[in-house]
C-alpha positions as CSV (number, residue, x, y, z in Angstrom):
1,X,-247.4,2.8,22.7
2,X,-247.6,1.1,26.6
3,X,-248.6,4.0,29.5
4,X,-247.7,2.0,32.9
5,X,-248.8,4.2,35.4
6,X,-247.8,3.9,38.8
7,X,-250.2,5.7,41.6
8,X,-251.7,4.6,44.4
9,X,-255.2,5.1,43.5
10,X,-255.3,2.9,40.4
11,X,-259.6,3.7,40.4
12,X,-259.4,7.2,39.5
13,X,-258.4,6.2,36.4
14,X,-260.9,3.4,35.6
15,X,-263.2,5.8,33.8
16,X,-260.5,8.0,32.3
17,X,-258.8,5.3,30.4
18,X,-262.0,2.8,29.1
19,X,-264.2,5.9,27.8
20,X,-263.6,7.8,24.7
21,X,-261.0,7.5,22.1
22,X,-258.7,6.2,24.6
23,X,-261.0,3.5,24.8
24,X,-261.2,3.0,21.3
25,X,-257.8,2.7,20.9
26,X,-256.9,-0.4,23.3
27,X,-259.7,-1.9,21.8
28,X,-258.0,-1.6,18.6
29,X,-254.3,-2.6,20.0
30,X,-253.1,1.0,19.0
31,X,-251.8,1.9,22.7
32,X,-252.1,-0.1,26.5
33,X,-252.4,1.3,29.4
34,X,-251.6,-0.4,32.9
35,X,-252.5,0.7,36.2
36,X,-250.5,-0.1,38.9
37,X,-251.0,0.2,42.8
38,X,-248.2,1.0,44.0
39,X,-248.7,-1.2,47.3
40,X,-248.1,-4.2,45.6
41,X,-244.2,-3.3,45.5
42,X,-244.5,-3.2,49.6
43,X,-243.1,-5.7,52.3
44,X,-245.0,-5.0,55.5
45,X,-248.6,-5.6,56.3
46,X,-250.0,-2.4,56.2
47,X,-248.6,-2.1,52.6
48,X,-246.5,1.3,53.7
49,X,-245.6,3.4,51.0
50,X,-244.9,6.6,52.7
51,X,-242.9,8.1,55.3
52,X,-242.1,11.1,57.6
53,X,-239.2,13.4,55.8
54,X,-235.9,13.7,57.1
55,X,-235.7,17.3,59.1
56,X,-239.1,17.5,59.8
57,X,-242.1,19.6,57.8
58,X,-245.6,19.0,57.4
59,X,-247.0,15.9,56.1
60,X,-246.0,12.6,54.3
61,X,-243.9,11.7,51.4
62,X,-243.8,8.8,49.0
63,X,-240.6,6.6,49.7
64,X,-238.3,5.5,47.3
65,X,-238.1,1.9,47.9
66,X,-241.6,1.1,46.8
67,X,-241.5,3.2,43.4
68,X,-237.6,1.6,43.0
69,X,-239.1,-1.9,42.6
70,X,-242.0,-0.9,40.7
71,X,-240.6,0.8,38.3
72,X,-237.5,-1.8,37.7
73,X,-240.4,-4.3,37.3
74,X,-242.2,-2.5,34.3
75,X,-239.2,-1.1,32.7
76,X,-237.9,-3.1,29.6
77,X,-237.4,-2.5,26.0
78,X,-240.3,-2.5,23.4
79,X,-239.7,-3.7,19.7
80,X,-242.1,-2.5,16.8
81,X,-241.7,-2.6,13.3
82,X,-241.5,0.7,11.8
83,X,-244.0,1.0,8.7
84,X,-241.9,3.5,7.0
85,X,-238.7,1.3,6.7
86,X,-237.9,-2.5,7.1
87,X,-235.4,-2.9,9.7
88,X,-237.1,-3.5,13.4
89,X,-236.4,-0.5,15.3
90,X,-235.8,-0.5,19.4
91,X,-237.8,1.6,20.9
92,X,-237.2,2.5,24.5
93,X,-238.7,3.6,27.7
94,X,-239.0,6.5,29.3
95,X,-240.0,7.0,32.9
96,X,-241.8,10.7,34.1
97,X,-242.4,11.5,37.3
98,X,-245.4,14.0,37.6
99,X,-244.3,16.7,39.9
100,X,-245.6,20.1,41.0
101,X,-241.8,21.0,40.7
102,X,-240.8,19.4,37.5
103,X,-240.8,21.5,33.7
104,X,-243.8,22.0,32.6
105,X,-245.5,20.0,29.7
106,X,-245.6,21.3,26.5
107,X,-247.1,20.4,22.6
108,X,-243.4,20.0,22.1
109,X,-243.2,17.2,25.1
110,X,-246.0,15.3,24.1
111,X,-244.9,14.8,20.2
112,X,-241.4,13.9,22.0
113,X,-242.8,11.2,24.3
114,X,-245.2,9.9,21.3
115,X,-241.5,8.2,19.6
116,X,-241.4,5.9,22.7
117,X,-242.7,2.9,22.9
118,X,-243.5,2.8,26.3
119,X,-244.0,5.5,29.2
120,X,-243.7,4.6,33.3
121,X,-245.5,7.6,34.7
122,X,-245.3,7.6,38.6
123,X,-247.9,9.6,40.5
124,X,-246.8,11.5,43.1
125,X,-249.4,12.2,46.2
126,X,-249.2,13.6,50.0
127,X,-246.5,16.6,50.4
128,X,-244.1,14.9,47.6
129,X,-242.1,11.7,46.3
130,X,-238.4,10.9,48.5
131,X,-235.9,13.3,45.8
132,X,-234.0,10.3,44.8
133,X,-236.7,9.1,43.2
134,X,-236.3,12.4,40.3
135,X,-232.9,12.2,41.0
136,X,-231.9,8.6,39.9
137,X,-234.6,6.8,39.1
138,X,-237.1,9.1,36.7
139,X,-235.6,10.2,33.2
140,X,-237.6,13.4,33.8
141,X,-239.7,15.5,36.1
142,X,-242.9,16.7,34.8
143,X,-245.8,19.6,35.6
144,X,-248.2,20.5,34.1
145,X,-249.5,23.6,35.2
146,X,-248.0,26.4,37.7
147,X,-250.4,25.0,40.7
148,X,-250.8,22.5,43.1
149,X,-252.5,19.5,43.0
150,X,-253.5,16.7,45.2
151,X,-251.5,14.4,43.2
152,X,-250.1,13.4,40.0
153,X,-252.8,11.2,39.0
154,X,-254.6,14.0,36.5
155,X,-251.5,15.4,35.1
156,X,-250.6,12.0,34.5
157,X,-254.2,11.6,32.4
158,X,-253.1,15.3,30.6
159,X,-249.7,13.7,29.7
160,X,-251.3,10.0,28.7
161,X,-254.3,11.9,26.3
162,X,-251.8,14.8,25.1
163,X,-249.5,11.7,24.0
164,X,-251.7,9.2,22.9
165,X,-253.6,11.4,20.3
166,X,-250.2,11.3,18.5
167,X,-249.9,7.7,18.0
168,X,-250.9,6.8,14.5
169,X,-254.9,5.4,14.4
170,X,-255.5,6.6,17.3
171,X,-257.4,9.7,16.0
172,X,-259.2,8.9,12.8
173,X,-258.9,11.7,10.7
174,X,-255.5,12.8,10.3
175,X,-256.3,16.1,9.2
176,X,-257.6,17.5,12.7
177,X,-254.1,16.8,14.2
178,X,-252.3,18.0,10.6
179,X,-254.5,21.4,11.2
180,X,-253.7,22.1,14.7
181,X,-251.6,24.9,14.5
182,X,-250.0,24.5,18.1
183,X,-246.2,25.9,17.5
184,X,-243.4,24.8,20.0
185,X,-242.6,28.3,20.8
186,X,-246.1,29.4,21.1
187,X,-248.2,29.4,24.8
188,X,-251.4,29.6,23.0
189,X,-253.1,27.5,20.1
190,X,-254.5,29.1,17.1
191,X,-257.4,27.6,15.9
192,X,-260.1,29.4,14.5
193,X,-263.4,29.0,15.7
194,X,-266.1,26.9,14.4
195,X,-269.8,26.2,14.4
196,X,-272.4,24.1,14.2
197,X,-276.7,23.6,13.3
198,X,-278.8,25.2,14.1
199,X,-277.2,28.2,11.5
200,X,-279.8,30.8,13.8
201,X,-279.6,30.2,17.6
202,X,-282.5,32.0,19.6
203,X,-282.0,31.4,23.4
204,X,-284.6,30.9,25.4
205,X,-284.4,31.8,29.0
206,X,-287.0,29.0,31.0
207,X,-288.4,29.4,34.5
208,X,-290.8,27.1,36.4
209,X,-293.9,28.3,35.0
210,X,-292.3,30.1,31.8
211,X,-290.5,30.4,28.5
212,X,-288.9,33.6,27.9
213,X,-287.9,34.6,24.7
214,X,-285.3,36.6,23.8
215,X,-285.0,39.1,21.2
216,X,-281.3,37.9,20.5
217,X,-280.4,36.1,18.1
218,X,-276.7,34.4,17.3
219,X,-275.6,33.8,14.0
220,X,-273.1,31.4,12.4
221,X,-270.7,34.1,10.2
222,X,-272.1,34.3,6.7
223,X,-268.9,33.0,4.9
224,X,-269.0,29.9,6.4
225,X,-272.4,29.3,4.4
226,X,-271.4,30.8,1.2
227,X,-270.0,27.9,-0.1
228,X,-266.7,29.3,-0.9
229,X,-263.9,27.5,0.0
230,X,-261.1,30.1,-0.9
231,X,-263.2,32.7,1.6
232,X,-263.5,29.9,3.9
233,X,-259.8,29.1,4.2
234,X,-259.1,32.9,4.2
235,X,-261.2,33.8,7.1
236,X,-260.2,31.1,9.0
237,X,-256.7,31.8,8.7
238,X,-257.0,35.4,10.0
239,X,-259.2,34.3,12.6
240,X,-256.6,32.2,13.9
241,X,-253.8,34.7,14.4
């Protein structure tokens, strides 16, 4: 899996993408992710890559011949050789523009996106991206979240870890993404909740000069001591509808 992300603040993602399992993962050749400034795809000296709209209104917009030539650039067909069958099998590329106005991002989405072999993710920023550019370049408009943002650099992060936790080897134990109980037609994930040591948790409320005790005193749920893994399961599955 390749993430080419186009933005024009490549160093918000330096931390993002090198920390973590994501880290992990390019370390391990599982998924690569590329950070492109989208100046480089500019003509003039200042490196221009936005422009006053058409008709007036507030602000500035990305233009379209910029993103055009990046995205022609990085787009090309990845080959990998499927371990469930023998024949090589083409996988192609999908390019997603992050949008305050595009459909928002869903479980569903993400397990979608995780059969390509590599994602273009443009970043838009200012008051908006030119329209041709979700019109005839993108393959799909994306949000991810009913609210505004400066620009599309985090949902692009939400897309890239939502995705990339999906790709084979890229999260150790299969069983925590075989448990996740996210459906496709649900807005809310079950999971049941879990804890932790210490078993009895006394908090202590500290001052200055001070340690306050408190008389509290929160408890991890008896069953999940006992031992028994049929009460276990049991209780955990009602705690999750």
């Amino acid at each position: 899996m390749k993430f080419d992300i186009i933005t024009i603040f490549p160093e918000l993602f330096k931390g993002f993408v090198g920390e973590s399992l994501l880290g992990r993962a390019q370390k391990k050749k599982l998924i690569k992710i590329n950070l492109h400034n989208l100046r480089k795809w500019t003509d003039d000296k200042h490196q221009t890559v936005d422009g006053r709209p058409y008709g007036g209104g507030a602000g500035m917009i990305l233009k379209i011949e910029p993103i055009w030539k990046a995205v022609s650039s990085l787009r090309f067909p990845v080959y990998r050789k499927s371990k469930l069958k023998t024949k090589n099998y083409k996988l192609k590329t999908r390019t997603i523009l992050l949008s305050a106005k595009g459909k928002t991002f869903t479980q569903k989405d993400a397990r979608r996106l995780a059969k390509y072999g590599q994602l273009i993710l443009i970043c838009g920023r200012y008051e908006g991206v030119d329209e041709r550019v979700a019109k005839y370049v993108a393959d799909e408009e994306v949000s991810v979240g009913n609210y505004i943002l400066f620009g599309g650099e985090v949902p692009a992060m939400v897309l890239i870890e939502a995705v990339s936790r999906l790709v084979s080897g890229v999260v150790a134990k299969k069983e925590s993404i075989k448990n996740e109980s996210f459906s496709d037609k649900e807005s809310k994930a079950k999971e049941y909740p879990q804890y932790t040591r210490p078993e009895i948790f006394t908090p202590k409320i500290r001052n200055s000069k001070y340690v306050i005790r408190n008389s509290q005193k929160w408890k991890v749920p008896k069953v999940l001591l006992s031992g028994d893994h049929k009460k276990i399961r049991e209780w955990r599955e009602k705690q999750s509808k």
